[in-house]
N, C-alpha and C positions, 0 to 999 in steps of 0.2 A: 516530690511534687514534679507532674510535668507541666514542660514552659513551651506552650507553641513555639514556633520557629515560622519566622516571616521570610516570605518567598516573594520576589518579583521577576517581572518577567517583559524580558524585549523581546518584540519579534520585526526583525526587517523582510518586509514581502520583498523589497527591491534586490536584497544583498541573498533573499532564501536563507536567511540564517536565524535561528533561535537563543537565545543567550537567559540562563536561568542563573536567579543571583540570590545569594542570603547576605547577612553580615558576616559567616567566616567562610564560603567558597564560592564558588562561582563553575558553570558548566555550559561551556558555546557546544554549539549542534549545527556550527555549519558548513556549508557545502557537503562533500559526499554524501550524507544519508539522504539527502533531499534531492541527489541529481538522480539523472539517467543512468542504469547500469546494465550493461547486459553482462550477466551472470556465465552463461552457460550456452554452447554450441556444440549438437551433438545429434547423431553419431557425423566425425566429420567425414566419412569415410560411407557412405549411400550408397545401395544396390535396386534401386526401384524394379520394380517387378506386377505384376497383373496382383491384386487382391490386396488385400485392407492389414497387411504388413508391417511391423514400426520399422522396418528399414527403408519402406517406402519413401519416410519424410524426411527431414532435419530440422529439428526443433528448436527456436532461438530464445533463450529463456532468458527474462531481464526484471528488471524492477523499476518502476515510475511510478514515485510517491508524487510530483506535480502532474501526472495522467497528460503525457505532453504526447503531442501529436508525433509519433514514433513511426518510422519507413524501412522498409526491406529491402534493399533492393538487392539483385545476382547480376554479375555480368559474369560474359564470357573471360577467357583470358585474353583472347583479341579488343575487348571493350565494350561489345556489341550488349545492350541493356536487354537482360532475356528475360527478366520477370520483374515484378514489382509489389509489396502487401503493404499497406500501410494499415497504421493501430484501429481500426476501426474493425479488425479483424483478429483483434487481439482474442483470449484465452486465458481464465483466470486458471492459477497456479493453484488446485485443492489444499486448504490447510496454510496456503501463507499470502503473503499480499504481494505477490511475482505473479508475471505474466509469462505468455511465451505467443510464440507465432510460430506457424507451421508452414515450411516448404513444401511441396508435393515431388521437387525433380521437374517440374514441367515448366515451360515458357509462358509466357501472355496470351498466345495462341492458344493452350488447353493439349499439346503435344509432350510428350516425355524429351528431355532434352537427349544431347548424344552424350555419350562417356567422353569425361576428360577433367578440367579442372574450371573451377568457380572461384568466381569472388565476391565476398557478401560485403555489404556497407550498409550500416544498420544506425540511423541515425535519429538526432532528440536535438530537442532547441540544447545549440554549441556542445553536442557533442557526435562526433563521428566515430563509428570503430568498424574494423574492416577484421578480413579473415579470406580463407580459402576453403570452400570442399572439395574431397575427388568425387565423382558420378564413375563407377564400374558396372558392370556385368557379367 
């Protein structure tokens, strides 16, 4: 004979956590799967060039199960803010539930930037993550 099995369930909107319970175990769900995560940055190493190239771009591939208002930004290595995308320009990830955003190489102007080195700061409610590309030719 089967015997259902009784399931309950906490969810805190404030804490983003889920917490599933029976009478012999119990399974919390929270923070990381529900935060901000950028997955993937690539190629870090860009050669922009004239035509519709995938080395043209740098792709920043992430996951936002809260769909939080997500920012791009590039500086220079001197500091100087040369570009900026925020999520609203996001890119669904075919087949899974990731996003990405796409660099072009180019400034705020709509210019190809110069060769040298970058820093990305890519960021989500409380959380920041930075990195570097090189831009060659």
């Amino acid at each position: 004979m089967k015997k259902l099995l009784s399931i309950g369930m906490f969810i805190s909107v404030a804490a983003l956590a889920l917490t599933l319970y029976s009478e012999k175990s119990r399974v919390d769900c929270s923070g990381g799967e529900f935060d901000l995560q950028l997955k993937k940055v690539y190629p870090k190493i860009v050669t922009p060039s004239f035509g519709a190239q995938d080395n043209n771009y740098v792709i920043f591939e992430f996951s936002d199960p809260q769909y939080e208002n997500a920012r791009l930004r590039i500086f220079s290595v001197e500091g100087r803010n040369v570009s900026e995308i925020d999520s609203s320009q996001r890119i669904a990830r075919s087949g899974t539930l990731d996003w990405y955003l796409k660099w072009d190489c180019r400034d705020s102007g709509g210019s190809t930037v110069n060769p040298g080195i970058y820093v990305y700061q890519f960021e989500g409610r409380n959380k920041i993550f930075t990195g570097t590309i090189v831009v060659a030719r």
